[in-house]
LONU-119012 format. One record per residue: residue number from 1; residue in one letter; x, y, z of N, C-alpha, C in turn. Coordinates in steps of 0.02 Angstrom, whole numbers. Layout:
REM LONU-119012
<r k="NUM" r="a" n_X="X" n_Y="Y" n_Z="Z" ca_X="X" ca_Y="Y" ca_Z="Z" c_X="X" c_Y="Y" c_Z="Z"/>
...
END
This chain:
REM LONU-119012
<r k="1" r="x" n_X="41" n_Y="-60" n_Z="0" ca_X="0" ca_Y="0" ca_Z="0" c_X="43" c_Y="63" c_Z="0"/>
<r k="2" r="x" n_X="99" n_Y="53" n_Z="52" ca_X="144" ca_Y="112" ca_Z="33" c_X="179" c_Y="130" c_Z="-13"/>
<r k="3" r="x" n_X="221" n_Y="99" n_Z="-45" ca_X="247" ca_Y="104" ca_Z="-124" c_X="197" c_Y="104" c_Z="-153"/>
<r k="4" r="x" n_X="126" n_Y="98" n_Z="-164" ca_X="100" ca_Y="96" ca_Z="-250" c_X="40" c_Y="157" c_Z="-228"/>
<r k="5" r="x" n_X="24" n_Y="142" n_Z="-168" ca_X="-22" ca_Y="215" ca_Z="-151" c_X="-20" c_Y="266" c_Z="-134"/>
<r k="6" r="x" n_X="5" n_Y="279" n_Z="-58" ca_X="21" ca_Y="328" ca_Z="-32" c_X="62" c_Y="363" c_Z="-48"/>
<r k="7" r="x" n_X="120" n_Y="339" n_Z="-56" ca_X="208" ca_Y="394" ca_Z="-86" c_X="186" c_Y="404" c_Z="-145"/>
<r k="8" r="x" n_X="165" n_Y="409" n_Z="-188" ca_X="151" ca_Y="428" ca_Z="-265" c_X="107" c_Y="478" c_Z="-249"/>
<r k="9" r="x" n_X="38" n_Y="461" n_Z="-194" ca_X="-21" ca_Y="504" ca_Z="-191" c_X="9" c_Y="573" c_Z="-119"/>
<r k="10" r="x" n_X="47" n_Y="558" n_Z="-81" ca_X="59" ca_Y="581" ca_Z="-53" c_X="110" c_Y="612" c_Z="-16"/>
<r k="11" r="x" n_X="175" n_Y="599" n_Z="-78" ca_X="216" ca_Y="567" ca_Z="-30" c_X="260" c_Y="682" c_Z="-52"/>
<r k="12" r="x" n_X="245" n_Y="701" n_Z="-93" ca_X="230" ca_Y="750" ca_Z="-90" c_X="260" c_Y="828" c_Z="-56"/>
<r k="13" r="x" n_X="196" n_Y="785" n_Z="-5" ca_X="196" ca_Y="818" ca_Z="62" c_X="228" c_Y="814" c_Z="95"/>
<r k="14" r="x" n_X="229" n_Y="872" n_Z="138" ca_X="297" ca_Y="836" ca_Z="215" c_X="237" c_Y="837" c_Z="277"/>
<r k="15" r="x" n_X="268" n_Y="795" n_Z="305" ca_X="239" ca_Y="740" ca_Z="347" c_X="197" c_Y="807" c_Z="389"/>
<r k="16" r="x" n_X="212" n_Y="827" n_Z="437" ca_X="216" ca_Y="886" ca_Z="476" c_X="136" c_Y="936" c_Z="440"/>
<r k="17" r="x" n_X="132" n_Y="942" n_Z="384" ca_X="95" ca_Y="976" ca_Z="351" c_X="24" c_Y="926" c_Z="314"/>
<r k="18" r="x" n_X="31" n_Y="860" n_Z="330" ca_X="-29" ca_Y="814" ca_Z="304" c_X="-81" c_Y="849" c_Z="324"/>
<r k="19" r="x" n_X="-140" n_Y="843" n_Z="308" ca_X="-201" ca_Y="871" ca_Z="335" c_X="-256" c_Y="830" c_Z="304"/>
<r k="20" r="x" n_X="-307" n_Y="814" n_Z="346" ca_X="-364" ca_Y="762" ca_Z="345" c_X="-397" c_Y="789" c_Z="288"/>
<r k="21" r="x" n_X="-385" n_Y="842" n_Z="213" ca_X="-425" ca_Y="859" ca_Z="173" c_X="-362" c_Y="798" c_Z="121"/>
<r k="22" r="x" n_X="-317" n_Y="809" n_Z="153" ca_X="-275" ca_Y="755" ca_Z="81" c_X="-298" c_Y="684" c_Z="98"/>
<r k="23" r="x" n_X="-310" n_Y="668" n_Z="131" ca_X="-318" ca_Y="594" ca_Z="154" c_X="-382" c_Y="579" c_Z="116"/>
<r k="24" r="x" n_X="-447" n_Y="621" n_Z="117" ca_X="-502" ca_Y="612" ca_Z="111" c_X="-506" c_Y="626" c_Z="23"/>
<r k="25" r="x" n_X="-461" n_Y="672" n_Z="-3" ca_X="-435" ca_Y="659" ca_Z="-80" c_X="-416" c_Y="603" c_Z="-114"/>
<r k="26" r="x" n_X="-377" n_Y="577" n_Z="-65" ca_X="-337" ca_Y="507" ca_Z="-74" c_X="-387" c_Y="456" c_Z="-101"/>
<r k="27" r="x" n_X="-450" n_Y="470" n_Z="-15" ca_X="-492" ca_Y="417" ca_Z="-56" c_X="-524" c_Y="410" c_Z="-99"/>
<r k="28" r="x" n_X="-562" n_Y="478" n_Z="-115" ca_X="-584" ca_Y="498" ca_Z="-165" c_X="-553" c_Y="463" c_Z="-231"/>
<r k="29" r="x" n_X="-503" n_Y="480" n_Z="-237" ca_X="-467" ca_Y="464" ca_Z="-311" c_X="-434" c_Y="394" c_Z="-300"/>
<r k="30" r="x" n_X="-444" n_Y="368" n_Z="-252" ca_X="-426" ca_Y="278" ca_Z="-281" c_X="-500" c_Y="248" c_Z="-283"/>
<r k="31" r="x" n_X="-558" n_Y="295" n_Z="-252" ca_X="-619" ca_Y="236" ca_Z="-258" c_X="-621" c_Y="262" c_Z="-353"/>
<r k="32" r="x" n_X="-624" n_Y="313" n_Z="-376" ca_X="-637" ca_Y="349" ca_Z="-440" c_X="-600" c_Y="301" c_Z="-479"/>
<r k="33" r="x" n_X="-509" n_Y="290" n_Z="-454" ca_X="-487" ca_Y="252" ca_Z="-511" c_X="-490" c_Y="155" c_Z="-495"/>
<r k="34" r="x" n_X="-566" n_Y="166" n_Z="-466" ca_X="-601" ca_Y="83" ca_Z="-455" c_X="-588" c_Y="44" c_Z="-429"/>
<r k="35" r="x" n_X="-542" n_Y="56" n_Z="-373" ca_X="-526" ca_Y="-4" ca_Z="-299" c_X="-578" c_Y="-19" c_Z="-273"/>
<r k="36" r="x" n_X="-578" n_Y="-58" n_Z="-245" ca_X="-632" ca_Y="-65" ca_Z="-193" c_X="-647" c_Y="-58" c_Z="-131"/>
<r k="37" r="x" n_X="-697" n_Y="-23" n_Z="-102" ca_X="-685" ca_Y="-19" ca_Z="-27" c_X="-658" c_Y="-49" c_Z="18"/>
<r k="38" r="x" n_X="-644" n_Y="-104" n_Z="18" ca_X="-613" ca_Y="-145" ca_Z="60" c_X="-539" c_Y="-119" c_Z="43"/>
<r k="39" r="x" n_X="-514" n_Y="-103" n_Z="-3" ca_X="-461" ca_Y="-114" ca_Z="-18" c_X="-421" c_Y="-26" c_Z="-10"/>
<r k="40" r="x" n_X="-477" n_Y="9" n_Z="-34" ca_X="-470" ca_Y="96" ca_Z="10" c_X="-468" c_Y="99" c_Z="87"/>
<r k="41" r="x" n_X="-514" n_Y="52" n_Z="85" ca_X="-516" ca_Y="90" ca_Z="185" c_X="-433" c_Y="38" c_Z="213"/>
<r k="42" r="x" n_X="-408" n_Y="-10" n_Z="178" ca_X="-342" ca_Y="-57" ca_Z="199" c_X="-290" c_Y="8" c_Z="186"/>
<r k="43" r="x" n_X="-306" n_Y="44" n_Z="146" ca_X="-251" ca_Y="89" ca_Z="107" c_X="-244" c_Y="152" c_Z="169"/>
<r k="44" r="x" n_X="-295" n_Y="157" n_Z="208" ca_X="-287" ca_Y="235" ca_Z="230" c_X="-285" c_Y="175" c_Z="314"/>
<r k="45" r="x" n_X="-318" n_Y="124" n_Z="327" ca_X="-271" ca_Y="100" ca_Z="393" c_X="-221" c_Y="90" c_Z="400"/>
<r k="46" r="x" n_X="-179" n_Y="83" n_Z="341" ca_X="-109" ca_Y="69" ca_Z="356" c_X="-75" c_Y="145" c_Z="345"/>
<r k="47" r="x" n_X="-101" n_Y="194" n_Z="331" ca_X="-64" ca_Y="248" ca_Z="354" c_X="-84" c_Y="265" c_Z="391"/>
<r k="48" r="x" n_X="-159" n_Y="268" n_Z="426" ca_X="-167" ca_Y="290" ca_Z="504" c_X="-112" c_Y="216" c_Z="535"/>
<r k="49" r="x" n_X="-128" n_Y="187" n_Z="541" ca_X="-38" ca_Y="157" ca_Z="576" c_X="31" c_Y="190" c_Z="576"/>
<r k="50" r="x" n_X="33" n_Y="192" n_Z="526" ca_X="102" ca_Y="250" ca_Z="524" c_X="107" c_Y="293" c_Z="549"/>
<r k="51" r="x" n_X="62" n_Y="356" n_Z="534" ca_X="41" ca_Y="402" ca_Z="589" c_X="40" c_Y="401" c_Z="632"/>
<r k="52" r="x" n_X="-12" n_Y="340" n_Z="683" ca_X="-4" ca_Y="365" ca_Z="735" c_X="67" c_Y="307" c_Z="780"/>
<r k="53" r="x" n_X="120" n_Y="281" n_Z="740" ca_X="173" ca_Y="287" ca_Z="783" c_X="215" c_Y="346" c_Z="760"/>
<r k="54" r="x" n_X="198" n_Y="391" n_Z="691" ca_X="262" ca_Y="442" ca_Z="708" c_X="217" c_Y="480" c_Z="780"/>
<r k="55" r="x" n_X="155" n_Y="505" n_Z="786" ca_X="107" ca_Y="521" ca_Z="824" c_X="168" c_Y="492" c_Z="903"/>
<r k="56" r="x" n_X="163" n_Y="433" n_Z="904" ca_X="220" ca_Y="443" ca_Z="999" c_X="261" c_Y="434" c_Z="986"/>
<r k="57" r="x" n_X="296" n_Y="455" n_Z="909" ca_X="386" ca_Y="458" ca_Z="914" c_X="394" c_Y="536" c_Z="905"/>
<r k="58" r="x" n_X="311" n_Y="578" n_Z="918" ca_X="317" ca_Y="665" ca_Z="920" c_X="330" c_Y="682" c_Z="845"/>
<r k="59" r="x" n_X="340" n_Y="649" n_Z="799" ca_X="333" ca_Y="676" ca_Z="737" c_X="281" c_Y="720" c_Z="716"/>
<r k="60" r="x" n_X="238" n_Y="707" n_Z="736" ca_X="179" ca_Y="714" ca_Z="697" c_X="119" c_Y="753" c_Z="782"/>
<r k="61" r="x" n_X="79" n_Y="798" n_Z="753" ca_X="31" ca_Y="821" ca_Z="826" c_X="-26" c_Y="781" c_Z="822"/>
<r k="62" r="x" n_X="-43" n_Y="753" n_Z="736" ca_X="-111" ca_Y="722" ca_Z="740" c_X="-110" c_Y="684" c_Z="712"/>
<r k="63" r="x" n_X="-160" n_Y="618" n_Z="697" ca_X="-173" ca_Y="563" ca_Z="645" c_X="-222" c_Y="590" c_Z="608"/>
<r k="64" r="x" n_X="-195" n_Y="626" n_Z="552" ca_X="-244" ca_Y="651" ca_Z="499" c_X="-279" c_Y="599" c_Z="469"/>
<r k="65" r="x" n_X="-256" n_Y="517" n_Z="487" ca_X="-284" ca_Y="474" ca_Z="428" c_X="-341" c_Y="449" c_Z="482"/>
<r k="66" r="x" n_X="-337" n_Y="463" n_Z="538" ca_X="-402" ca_Y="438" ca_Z="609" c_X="-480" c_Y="481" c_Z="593"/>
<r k="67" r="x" n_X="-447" n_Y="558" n_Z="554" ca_X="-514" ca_Y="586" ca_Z="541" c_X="-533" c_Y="579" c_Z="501"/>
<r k="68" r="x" n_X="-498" n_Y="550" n_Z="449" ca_X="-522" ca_Y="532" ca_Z="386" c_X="-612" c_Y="521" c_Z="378"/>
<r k="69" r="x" n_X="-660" n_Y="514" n_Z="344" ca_X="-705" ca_Y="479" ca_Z="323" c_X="-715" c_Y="403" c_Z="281"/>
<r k="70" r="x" n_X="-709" n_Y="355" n_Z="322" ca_X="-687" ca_Y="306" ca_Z="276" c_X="-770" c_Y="287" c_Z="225"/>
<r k="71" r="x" n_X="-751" n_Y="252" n_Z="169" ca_X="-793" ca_Y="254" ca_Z="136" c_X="-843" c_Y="172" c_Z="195"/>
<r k="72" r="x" n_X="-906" n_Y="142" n_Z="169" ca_X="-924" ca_Y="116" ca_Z="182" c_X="-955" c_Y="55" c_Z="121"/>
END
């Protein structure tokens, strides 16, 4: 999920500056280019994972991918 999704879709950005409107883009445009939910909402838990250990290694103040809206 990280090499083929996120770092291409996100990688962008610096960490520090993510914000829960990119995340919710993210999903946007992998359900558009026809994943499937199961396979979007796998895509944005494994970067809310990431998040929230940079989250207690102080990297990071928030888990932008926790507010996300996951699709259903």
């Amino acid at each position: 999920h990280v090499e083929r999704h996120l770092i291409p879709f996100l990688g962008h950005h610096k960490l520090i500056r993510l914000e829960p409107t990119h995340v919710q883009n993210l999903i946007g445009a992998k359900l558009r280019e026809g994943l499937s939910v199961t396979t979007v909402r796998a895509i944005v838990i494994t970067l809310s994972g990431a998040l929230r250990q940079a989250l207690d290694w102080g990297l990071v103040g928030r888990n932008v991918a926790a507010m996300a809206k996951l699709p259903k």
